[in-house]
C-alpha positions as a Markdown table, in Angstrom:
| # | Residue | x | y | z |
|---|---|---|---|---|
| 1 | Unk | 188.0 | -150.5 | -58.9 |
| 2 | Unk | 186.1 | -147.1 | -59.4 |
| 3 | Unk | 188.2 | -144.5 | -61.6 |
| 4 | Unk | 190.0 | -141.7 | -60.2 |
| 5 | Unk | 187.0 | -139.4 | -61.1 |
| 6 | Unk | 184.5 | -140.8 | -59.4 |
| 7 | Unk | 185.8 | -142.6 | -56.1 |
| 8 | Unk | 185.0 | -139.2 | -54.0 |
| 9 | Unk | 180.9 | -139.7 | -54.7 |
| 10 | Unk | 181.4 | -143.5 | -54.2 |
| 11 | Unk | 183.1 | -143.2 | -51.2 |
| 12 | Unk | 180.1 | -140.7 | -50.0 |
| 13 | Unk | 177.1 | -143.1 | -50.5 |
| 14 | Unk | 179.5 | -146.2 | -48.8 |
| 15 | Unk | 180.2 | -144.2 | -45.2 |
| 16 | Unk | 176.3 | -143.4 | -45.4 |
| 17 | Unk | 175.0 | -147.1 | -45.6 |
| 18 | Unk | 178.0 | -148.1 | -43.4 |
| 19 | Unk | 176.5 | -145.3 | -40.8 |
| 20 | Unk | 173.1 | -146.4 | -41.1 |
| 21 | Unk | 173.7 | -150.4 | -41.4 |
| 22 | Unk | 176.3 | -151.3 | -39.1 |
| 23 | Unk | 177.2 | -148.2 | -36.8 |
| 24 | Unk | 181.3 | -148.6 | -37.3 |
| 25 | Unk | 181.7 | -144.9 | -37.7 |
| 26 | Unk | 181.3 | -144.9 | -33.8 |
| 27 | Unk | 184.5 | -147.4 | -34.3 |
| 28 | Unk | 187.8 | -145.4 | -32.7 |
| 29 | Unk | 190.9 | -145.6 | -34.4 |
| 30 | Unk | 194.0 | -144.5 | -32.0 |
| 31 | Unk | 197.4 | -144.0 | -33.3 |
| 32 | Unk | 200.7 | -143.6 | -31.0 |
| 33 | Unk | 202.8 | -141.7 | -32.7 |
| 34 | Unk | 205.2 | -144.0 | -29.7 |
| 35 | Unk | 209.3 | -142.4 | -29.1 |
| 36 | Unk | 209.4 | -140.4 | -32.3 |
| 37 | Unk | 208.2 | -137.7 | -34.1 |
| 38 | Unk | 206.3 | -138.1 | -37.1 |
| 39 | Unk | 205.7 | -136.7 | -40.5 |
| 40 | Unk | 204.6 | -138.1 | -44.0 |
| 41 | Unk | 204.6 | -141.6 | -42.0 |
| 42 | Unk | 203.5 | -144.6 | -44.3 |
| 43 | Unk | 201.4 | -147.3 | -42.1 |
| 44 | Unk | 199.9 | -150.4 | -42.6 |
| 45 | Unk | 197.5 | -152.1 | -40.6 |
| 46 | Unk | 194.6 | -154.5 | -40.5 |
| 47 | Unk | 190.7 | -153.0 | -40.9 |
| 48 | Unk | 188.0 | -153.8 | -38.8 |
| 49 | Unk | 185.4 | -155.8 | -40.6 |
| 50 | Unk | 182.9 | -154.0 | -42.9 |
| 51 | Unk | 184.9 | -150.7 | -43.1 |
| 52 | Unk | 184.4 | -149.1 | -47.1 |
| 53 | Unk | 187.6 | -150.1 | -49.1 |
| 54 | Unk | 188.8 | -146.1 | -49.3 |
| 55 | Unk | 187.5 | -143.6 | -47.0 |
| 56 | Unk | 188.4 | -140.7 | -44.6 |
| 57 | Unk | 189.4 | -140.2 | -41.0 |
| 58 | Unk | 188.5 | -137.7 | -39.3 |
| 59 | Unk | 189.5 | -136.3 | -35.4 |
| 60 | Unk | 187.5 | -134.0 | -33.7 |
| 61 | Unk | 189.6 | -131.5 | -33.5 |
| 62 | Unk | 189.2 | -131.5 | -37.8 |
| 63 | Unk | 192.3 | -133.2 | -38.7 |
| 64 | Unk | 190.9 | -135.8 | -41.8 |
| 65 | Unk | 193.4 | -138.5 | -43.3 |
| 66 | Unk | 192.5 | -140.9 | -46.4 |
| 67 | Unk | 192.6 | -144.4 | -46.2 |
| 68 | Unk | 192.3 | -147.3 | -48.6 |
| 69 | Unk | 192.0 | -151.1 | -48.1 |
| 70 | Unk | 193.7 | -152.5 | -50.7 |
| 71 | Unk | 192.7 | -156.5 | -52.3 |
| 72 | Unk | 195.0 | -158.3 | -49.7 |
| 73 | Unk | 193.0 | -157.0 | -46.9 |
| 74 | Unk | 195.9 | -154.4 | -45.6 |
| 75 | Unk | 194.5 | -151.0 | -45.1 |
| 76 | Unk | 197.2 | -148.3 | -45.6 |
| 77 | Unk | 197.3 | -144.6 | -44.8 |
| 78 | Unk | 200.2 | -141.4 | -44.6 |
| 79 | Unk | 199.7 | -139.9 | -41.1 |
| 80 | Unk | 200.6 | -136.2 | -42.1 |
| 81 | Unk | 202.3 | -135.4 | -38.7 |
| 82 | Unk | 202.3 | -136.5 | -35.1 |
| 83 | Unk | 204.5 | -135.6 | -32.1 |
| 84 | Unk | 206.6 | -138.0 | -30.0 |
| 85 | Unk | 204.7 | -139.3 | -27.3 |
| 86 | Unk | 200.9 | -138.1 | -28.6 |
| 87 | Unk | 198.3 | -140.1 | -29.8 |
| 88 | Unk | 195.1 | -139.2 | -32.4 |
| 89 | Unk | 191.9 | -140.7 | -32.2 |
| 90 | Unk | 190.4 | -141.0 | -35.2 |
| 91 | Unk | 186.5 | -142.2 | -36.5 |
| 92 | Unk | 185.1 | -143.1 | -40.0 |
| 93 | Unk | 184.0 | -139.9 | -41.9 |
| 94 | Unk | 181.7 | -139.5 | -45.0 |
| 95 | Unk | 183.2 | -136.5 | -46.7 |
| 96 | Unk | 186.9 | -134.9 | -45.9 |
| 97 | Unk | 186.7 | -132.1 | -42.9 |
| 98 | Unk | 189.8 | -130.6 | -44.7 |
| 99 | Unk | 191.0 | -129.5 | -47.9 |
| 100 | Unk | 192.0 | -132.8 | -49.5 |
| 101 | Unk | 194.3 | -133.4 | -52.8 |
| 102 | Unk | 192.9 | -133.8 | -56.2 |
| 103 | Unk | 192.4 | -137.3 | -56.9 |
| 104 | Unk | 195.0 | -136.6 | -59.7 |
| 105 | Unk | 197.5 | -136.3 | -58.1 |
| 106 | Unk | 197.2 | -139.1 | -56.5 |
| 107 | Unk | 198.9 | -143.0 | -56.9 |
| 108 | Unk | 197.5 | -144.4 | -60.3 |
| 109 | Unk | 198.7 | -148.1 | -61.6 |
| 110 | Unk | 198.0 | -148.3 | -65.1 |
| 111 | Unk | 198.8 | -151.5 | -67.2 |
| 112 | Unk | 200.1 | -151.9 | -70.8 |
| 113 | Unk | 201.0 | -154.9 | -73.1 |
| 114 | Unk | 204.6 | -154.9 | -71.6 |
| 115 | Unk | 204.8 | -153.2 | -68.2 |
| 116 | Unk | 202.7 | -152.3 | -65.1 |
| 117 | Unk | 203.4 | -148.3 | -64.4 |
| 118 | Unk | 203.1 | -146.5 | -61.5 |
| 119 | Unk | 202.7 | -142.7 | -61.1 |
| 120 | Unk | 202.7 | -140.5 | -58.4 |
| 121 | Unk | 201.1 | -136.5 | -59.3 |
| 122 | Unk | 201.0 | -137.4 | -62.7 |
| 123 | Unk | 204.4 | -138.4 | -63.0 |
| 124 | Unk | 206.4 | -141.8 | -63.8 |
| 125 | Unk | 207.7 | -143.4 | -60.7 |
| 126 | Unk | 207.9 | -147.6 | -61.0 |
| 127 | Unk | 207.4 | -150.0 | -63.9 |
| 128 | Unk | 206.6 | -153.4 | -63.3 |
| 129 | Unk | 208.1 | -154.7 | -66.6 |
| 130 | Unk | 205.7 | -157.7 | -67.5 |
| 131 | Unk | 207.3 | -158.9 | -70.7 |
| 132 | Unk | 211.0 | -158.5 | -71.4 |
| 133 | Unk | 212.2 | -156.0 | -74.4 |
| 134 | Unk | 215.8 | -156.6 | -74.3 |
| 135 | Unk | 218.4 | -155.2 | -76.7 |
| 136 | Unk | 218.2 | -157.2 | -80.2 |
| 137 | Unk | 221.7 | -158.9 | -79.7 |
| 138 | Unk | 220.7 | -161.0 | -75.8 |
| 139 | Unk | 221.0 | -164.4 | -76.2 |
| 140 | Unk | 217.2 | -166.0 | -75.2 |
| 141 | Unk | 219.0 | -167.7 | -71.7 |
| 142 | Unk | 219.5 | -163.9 | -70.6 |
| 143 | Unk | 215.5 | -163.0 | -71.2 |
| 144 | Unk | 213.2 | -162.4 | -68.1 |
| 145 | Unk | 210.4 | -160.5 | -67.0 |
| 146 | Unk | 209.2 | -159.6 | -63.4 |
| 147 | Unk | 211.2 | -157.1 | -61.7 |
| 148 | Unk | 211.4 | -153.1 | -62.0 |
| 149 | Unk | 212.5 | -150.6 | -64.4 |
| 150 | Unk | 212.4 | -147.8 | -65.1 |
| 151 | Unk | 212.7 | -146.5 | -61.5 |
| 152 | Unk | 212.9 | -142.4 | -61.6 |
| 153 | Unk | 213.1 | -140.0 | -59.4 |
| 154 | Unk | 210.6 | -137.1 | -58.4 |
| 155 | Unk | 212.1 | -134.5 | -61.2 |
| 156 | Unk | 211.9 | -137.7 | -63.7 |
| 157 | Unk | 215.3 | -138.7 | -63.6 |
| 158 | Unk | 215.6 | -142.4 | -64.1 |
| 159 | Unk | 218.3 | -144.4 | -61.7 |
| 160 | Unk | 218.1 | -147.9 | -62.6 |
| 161 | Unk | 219.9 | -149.3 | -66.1 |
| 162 | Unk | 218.4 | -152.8 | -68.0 |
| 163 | Unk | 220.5 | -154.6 | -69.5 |
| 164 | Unk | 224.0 | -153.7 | -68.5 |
| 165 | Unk | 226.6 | -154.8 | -71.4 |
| 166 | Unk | 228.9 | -155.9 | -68.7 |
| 167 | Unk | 226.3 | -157.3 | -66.9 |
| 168 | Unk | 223.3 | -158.5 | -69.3 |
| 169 | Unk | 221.8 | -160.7 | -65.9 |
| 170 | Unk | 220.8 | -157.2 | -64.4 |
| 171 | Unk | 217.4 | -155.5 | -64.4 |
| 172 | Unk | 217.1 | -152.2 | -62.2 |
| 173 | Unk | 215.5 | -154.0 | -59.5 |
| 174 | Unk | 215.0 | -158.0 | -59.3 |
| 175 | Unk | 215.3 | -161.1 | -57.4 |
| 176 | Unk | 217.4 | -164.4 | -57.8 |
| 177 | Unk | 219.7 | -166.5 | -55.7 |
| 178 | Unk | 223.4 | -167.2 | -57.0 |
| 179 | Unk | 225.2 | -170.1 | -54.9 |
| 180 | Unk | 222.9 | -172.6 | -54.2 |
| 181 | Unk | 222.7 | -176.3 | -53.7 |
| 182 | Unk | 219.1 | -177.8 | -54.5 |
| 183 | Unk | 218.9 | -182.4 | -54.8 |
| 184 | Unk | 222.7 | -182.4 | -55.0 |
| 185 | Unk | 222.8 | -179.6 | -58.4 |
| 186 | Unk | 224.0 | -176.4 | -58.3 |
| 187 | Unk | 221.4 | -173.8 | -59.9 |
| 188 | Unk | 222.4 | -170.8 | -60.5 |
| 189 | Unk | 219.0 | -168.2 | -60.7 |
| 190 | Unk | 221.4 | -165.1 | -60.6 |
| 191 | Unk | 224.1 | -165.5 | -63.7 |
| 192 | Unk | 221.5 | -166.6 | -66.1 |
| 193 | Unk | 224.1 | -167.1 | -68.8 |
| 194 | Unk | 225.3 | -170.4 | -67.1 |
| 195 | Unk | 222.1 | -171.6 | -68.3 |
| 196 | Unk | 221.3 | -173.6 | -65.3 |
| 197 | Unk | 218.5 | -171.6 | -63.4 |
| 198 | Unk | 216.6 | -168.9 | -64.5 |
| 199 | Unk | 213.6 | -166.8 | -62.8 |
| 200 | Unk | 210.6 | -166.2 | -64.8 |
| 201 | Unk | 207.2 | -164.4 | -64.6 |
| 202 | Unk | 204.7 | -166.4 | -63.7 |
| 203 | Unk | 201.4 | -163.6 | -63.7 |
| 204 | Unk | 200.6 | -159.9 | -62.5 |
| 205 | Unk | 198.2 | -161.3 | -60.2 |
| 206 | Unk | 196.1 | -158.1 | -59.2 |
| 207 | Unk | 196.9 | -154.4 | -58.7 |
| 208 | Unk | 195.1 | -151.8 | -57.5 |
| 209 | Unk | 195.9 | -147.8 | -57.1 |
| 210 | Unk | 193.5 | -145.4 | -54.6 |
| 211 | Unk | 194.0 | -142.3 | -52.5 |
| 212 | Unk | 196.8 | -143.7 | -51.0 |
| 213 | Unk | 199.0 | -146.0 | -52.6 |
| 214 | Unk | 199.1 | -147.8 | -56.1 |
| 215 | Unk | 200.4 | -151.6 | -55.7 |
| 216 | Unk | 200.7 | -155.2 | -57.3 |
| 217 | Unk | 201.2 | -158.7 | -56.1 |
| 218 | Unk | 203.3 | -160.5 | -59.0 |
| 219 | Unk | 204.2 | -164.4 | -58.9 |
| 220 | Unk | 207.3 | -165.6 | -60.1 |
| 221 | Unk | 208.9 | -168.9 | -60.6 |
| 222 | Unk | 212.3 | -170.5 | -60.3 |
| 223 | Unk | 213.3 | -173.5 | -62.5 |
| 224 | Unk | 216.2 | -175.6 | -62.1 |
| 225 | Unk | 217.5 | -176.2 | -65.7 |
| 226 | Unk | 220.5 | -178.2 | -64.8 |
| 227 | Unk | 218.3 | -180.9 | -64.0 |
| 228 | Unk | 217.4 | -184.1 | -66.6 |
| 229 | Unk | 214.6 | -182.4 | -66.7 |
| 230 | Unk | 213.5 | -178.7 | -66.1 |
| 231 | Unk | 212.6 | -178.6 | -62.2 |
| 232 | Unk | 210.3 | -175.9 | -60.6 |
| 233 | Unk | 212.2 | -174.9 | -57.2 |
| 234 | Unk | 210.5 | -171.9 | -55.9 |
| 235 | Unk | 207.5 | -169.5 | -56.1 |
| 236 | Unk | 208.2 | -166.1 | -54.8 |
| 237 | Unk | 205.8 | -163.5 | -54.2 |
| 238 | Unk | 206.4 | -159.8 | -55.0 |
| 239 | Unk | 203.7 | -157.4 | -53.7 |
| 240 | Unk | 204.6 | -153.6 | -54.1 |
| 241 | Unk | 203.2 | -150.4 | -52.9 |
| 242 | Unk | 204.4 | -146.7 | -54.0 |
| 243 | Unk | 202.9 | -144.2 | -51.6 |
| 244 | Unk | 201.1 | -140.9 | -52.1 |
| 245 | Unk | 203.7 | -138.8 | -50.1 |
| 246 | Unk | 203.8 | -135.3 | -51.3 |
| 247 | Unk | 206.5 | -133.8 | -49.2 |
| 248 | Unk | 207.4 | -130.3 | -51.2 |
| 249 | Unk | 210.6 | -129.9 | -48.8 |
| 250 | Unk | 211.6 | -133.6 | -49.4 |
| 251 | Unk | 210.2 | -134.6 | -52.5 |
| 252 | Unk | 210.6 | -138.4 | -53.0 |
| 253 | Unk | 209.1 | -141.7 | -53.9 |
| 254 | Unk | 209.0 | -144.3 | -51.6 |
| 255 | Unk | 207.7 | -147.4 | -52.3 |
| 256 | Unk | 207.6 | -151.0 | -50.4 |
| 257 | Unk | 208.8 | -154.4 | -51.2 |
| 258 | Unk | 207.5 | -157.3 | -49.6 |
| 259 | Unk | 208.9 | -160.9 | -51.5 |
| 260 | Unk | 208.4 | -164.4 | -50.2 |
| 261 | Unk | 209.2 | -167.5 | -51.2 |
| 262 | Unk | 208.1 | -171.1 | -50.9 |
| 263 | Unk | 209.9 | -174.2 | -51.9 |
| 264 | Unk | 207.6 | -175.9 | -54.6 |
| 265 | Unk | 208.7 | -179.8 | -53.4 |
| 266 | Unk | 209.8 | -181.2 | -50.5 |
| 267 | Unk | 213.7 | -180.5 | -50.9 |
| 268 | Unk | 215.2 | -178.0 | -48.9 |
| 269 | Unk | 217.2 | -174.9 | -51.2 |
| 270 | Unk | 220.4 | -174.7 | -49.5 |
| 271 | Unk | 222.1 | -171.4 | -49.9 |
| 272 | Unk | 225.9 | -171.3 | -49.4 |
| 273 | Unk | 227.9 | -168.4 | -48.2 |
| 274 | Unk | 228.3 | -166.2 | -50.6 |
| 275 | Unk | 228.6 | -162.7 | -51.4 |
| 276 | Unk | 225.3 | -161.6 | -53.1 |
| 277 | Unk | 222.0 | -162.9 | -54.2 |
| 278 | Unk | 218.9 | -162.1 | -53.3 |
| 279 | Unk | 216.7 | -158.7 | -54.3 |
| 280 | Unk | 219.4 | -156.8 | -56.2 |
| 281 | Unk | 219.8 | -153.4 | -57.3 |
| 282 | Unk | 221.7 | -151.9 | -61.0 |
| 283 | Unk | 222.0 | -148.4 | -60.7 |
| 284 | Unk | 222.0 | -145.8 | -64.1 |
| 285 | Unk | 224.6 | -146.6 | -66.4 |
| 286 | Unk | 226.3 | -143.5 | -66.0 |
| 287 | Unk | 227.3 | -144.5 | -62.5 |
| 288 | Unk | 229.5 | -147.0 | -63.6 |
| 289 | Unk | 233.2 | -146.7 | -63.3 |
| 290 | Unk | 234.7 | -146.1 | -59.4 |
| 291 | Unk | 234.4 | -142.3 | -59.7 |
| 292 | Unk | 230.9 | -141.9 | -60.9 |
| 293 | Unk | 228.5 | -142.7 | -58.3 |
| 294 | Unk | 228.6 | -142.8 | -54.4 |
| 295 | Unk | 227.6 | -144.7 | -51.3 |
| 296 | Unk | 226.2 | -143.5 | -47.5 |
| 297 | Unk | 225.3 | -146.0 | -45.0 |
| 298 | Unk | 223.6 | -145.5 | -41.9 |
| 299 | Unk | 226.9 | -146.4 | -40.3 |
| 300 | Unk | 228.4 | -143.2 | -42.0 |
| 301 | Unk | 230.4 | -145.5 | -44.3 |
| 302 | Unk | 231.4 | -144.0 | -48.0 |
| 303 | Unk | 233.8 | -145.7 | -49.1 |
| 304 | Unk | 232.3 | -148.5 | -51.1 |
| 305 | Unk | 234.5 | -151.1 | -50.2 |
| 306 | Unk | 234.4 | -150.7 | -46.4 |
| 307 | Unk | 231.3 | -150.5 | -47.4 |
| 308 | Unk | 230.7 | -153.9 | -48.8 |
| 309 | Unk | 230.1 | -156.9 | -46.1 |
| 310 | Unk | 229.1 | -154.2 | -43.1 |
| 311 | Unk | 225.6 | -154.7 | -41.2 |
| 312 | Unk | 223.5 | -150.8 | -41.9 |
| 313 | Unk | 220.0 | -150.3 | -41.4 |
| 314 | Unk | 220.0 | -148.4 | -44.7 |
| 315 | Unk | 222.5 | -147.4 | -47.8 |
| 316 | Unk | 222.4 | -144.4 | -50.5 |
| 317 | Unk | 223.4 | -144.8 | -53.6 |
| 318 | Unk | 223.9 | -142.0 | -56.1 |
| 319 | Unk | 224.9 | -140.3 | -59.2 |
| 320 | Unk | 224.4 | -137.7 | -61.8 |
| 321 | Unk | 222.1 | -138.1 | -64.0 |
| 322 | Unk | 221.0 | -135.7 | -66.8 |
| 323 | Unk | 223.4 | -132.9 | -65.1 |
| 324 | Unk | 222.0 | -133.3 | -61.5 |
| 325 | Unk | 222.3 | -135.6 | -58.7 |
| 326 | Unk | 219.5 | -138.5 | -57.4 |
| 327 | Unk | 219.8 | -142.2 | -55.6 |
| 328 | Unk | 218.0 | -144.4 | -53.9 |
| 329 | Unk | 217.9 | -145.6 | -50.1 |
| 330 | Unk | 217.6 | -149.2 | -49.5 |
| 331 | Unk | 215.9 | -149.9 | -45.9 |
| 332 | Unk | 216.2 | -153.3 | -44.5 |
| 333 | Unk | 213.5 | -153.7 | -42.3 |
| 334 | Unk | 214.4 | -155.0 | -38.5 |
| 335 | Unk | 212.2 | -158.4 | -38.7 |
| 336 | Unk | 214.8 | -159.5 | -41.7 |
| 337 | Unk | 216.2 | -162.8 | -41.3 |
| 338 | Unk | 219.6 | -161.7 | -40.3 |
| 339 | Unk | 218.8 | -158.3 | -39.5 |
| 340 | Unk | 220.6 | -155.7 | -40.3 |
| 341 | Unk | 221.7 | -157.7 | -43.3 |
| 342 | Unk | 225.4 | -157.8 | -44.4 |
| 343 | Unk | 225.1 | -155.8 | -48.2 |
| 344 | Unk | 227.3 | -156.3 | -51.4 |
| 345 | Unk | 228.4 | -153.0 | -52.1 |
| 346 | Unk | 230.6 | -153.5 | -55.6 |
| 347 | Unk | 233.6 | -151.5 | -55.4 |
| 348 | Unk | 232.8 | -150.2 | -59.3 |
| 349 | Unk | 230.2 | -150.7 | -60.6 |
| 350 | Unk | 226.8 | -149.0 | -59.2 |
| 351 | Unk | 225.3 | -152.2 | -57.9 |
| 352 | Unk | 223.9 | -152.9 | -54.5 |
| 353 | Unk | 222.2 | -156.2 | -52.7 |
| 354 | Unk | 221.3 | -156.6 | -48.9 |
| 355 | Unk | 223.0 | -160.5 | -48.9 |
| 356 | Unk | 222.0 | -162.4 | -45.6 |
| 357 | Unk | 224.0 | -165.9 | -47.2 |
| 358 | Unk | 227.1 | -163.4 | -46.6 |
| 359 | Unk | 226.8 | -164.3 | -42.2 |
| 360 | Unk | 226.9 | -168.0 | -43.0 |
| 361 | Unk | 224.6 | -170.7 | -44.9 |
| 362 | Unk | 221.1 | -170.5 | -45.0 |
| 363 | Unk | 218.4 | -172.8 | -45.9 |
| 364 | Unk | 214.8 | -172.7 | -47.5 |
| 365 | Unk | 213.3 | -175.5 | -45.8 |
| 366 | Unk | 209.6 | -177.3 | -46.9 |
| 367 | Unk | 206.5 | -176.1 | -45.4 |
| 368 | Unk | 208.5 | -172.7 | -44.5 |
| 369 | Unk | 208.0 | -169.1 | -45.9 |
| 370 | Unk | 211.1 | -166.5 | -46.7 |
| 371 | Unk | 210.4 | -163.4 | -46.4 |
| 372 | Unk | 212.4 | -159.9 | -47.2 |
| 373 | Unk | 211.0 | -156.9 | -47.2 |
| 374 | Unk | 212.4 | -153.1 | -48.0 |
| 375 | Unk | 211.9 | -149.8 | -48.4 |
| 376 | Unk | 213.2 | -147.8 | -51.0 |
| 377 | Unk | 213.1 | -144.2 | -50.9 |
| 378 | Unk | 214.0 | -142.6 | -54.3 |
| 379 | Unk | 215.1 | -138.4 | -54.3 |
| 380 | Unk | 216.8 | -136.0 | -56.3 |
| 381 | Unk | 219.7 | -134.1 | -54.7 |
| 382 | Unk | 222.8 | -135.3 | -52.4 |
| 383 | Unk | 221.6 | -137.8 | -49.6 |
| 384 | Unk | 219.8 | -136.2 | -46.1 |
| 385 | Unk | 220.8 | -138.0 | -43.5 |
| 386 | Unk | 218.6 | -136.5 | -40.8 |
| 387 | Unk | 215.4 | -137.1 | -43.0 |
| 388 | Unk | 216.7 | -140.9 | -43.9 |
| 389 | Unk | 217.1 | -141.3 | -40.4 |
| 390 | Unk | 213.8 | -140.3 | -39.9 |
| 391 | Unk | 212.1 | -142.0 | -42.5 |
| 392 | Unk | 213.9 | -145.2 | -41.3 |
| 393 | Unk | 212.9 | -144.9 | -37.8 |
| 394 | Unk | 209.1 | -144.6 | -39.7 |
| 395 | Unk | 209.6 | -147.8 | -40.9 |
| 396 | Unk | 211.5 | -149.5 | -38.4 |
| 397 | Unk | 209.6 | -148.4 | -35.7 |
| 398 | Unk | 205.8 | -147.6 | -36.9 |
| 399 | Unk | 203.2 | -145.7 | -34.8 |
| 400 | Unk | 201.2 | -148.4 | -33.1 |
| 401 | Unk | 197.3 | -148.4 | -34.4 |
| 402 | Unk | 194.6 | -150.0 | -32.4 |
| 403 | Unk | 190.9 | -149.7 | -32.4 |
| 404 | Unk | 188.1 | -149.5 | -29.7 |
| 405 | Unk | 185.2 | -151.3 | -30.1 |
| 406 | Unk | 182.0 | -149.7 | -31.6 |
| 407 | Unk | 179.4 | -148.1 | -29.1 |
């Protein structure tokens, strides 16, 4: 990984030798901006071969966009705007054709002894907390690692709590089943002071930050300890990516979650109905009480417990903080199993969870992957819901990217 400093000249002498070598600069990449209009527009997608791991786009008509190719293999880059209906063409470039920002203010991950941070312009956004530091008086069966906190907000306000004294099985944002049924025993992952299941850290496998998006892939385990003896059940998979979208009328943070999980014999996890489990959300503690934080679904619900158990494509949650207002927006995405997925919404307390097991029983069976993934958008200010609308239909409905070959 080059430093922030320096990835500009790198990236120079890379689209030269990839000009002269292989010819891929003649390589078209079209995006279809499809039935929407798009701004600020996170997308994903899979490189041709040999293409430099960050780079530039350029179109003739001088618009130039960065992209990165992160260690997975998925190439990333913010599409700045697009009109419903039009399409960009778009080759490889050796220098920007436009004014481009500073690589400081750019996505950087930085790691520490405990945590994984990442910052967007400089300025705290995520931490990937990579050894636990709880409060002196937890009990050891309530210690974990692997999951995020703090999570702030674009003026620095921080909206997840750790912790919780009411609820010390809480960590800003984390994953764990409650109800579940796994060789006739009942583990519980979520209410870790039962003492019968617990989710650990396994390793921050990689992470990465470039010109646009800083990211991790993180492994964790679950173990079975109601079992004779301590039982490995599942390996999940979180890989994260906070994007550089610098948006001065809509300032936020938004940042992907992808987790998957495999069953690590050949029983089945059976998941019950049941109200929650799953990736969860704590919001700050002064949220809590019935009166201190509120809720806006992409049904137009706001009343927390009509909100709880209803199908949206997204939810808000929000509160005052430091003497002004931020939240969160959860996005399920549409390829979900059970999508849109039924959400615990608690009817105090600032905690949220999209909760598939809440349509019916589920199962993890052998030889079969799980997957969730979400977006979480993270701003200052009462809720938008014509830019959350917008930013969903971003995710739920990307621009489509293909490529012709090279001449």
């Amino acid at each position: 990984m080059k430093c922030p400093t320096s990835w500009i000249a790198a990236l120079w002498s890379t689209s030269i030798l990839l000009q002269q070598s292989t010819g891929l600069a003649q390589q078209t990449l079209h995006i279809a901006a499809g039935d929407y209009d798009r701004k600020d527009t996170p997308i994903t997608f899979t490189p041709p071969r040999h293409w430099p791991t960050n780079g530039f786009l350029a179109s003739a008509t001088g618009v130039s966009i960065a992209f990165q190719i992160d260690p997975d293999g998925t190439a990333s880059l913010v599409l700045p705007s697009l009109k419903k209906n039009a399409q960009l063409a778009l080759h490889l470039a050796p220098t920007p054709t436009t004014s481009t920002a500073s690589p400081a203010t750019k996505p950087i991950a930085s790691r520490s002894t405990n945590a994984l941070d990442l910052r967007l312009q400089g300025k705290p956004a995520l931490r990937f907390q990579t050894v636990s530091t709880p409060p002196a008086s937890v009990k050891d069966r309530f210690i974990r690692a692997g999951y995020l906190h703090p999570v702030t907000s674009p003026s620095g306000r921080v909206i997840t709590d750790d912790y919780p004294t009411n609820h010390l099985h809480h960590h800003g944002i984390w994953s764990a089943w409650t109800k579940t049924e796994f060789q006739g025993r009942h583990p519980d992952f979520w209410n870790m002071g039962d003492g019968t299941g617990r989710v650990d850290l396994q390793e921050l496998a990689s992470y990465w930050f470039g010109p646009v998006n800083a990211g991790f892939v993180a492994n964790l385990t679950y173990t079975d300890l109601s079992a004779p003896i301590a039982t490995s059940v599942l390996q999940e998979v979180w890989t994260v990516r906070l994007f550089a979208i610098q948006n001065p009328t809509h300032p936020a943070h938004v940042f992907d979650l992808h987790s998957t999980q495999n069953l690590t014999s050949s029983s089945p996890l059976e998941l019950p109905e049941y109200r929650y489990g799953g990736v969860g959300f704590r919001g700050h503690r002064s949220w809590d009480g019935a009166s201190n934080w509120i809720v806006l679904t992409s049904l137009g619900e706001t009343d927390r417990t009509k909100a709880h158990a209803t199908r949206p494509n997204w939810c808000y949650l929000g509160g005052i903080v430091d003497g002004a207002q931020a939240g969160i927006v959860w996005m399920g995405h549409p390829q979900n199993y059970r999508a849109p997925q039924p959400v615990r919404v608690h009817p105090t307390e600032p905690f949220f969870n999209f909760a598939p097991q809440q349509a019916g029983p589920m199962r993890i069976a052998p030889n079969t992957t799980y997957q969730s993934r979400y977006r979480c958008v993270v701003i200052d200010g009462p809720p938008n819901r014509t830019e959350i609308e917008r930013m969903w239909t971003d995710y739920a409905h990307p621009p489509a990217v293909t490529f012709d070959a090279p001449k």
